[in-house]
C-alpha positions in Angstrom: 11.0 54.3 177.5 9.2 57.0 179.5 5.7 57.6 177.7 2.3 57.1 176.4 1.2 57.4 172.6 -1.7 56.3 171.0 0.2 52.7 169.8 -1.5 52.1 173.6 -4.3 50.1 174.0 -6.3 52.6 177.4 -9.0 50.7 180.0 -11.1 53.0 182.5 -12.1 51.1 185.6 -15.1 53.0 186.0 -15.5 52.5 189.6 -14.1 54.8 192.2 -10.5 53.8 193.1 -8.9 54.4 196.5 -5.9 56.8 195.5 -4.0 55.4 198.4 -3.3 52.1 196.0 0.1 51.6 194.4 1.3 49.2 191.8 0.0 45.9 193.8 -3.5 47.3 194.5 -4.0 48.8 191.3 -2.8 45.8 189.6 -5.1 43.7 191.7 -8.2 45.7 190.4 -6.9 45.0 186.8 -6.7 40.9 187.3 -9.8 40.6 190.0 -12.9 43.5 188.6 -11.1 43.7 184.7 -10.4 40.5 184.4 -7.5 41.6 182.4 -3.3 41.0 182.8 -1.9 44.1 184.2 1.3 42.7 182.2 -0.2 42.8 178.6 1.1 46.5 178.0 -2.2 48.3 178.2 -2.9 51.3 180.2 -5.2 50.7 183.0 -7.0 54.4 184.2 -8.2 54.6 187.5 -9.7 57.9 189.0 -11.2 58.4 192.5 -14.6 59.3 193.9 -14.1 63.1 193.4 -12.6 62.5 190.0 -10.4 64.8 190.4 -7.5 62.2 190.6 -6.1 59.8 188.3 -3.9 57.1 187.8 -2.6 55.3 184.8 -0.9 52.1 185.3 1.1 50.6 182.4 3.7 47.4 182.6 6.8 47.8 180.1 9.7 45.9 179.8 11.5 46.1 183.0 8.6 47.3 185.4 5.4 49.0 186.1 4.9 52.6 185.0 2.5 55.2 187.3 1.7 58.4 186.4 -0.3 60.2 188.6 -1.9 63.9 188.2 -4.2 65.8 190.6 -6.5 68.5 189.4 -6.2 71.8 191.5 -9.3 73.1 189.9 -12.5 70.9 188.3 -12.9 67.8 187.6 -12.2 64.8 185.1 -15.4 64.4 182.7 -16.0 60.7 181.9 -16.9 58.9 179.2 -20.8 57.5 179.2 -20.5 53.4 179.7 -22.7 51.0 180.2 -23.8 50.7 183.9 -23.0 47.2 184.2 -19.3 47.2 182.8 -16.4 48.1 185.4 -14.2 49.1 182.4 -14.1 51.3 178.8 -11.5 51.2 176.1 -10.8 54.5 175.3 -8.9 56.1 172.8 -5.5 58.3 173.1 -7.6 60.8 171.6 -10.0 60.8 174.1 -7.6 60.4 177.3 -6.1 63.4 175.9 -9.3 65.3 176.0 -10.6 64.5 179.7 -6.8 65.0 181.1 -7.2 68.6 179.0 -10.6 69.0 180.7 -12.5 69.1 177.4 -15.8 68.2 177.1 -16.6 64.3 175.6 -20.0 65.1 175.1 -19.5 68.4 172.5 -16.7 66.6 170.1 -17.6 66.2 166.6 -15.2 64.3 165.0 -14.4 64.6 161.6 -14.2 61.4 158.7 -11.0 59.9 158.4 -9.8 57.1 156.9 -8.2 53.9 159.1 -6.8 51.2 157.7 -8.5 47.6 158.2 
């Protein structure tokens, strides 16, 4: 099946990434600097130095998934991490709103209720 939802479990490598890198690099990064399994089903996020690139790499039954998008215009805002961690979770919400180039830092989000 071709797409992302919020069932997803999304991981920003928060260092720059060389765009050049296909499924082996990028699933290098995930098992050397994440320390994660690029085979678990998550969605690894990867976006270059101008951040005006990104990558999301995602294994589901059969193969790896890439999607790919380049800005024409702007850039991607980033979430704000701690400076020692080379990853954050992030939400589908929140994926949704820095690929629509919406600000992270101006959201007010609303109560809702989630289930334990």
């Amino acid at each position: 099946m071709i797409g992302l939802s919020a069932k997803h479990h999304y991981f920003l490598y928060t260092k720059p990434t060389d765009m050049r890198k296909g499924f082996d690099g990028l699933s290098g990064i995930v098992l050397e600097h994440m320390n994660r399994s690029p085979l678990d089903g998550s969605v690894y996020i990867f976006i270059n130095r101008r951040k005006n690139k990104m990558k999301m790499l995602t294994y589901e039954p059969g193969g790896f998934m890439l999607y790919y998008k380049r800005l024409e215009q702007g850039t991607f805002e980033l979430p704000l991490g701690d400076d020692h961690s080379q990853e954050v979770s992030l939400s589908w919400e929140s994926l949704m709103l820095i690929i629509s180039g919406i600000s992270l830092q101006k959201i007010v989000r609303k109560k809702r209720y989630k289930r334990a």
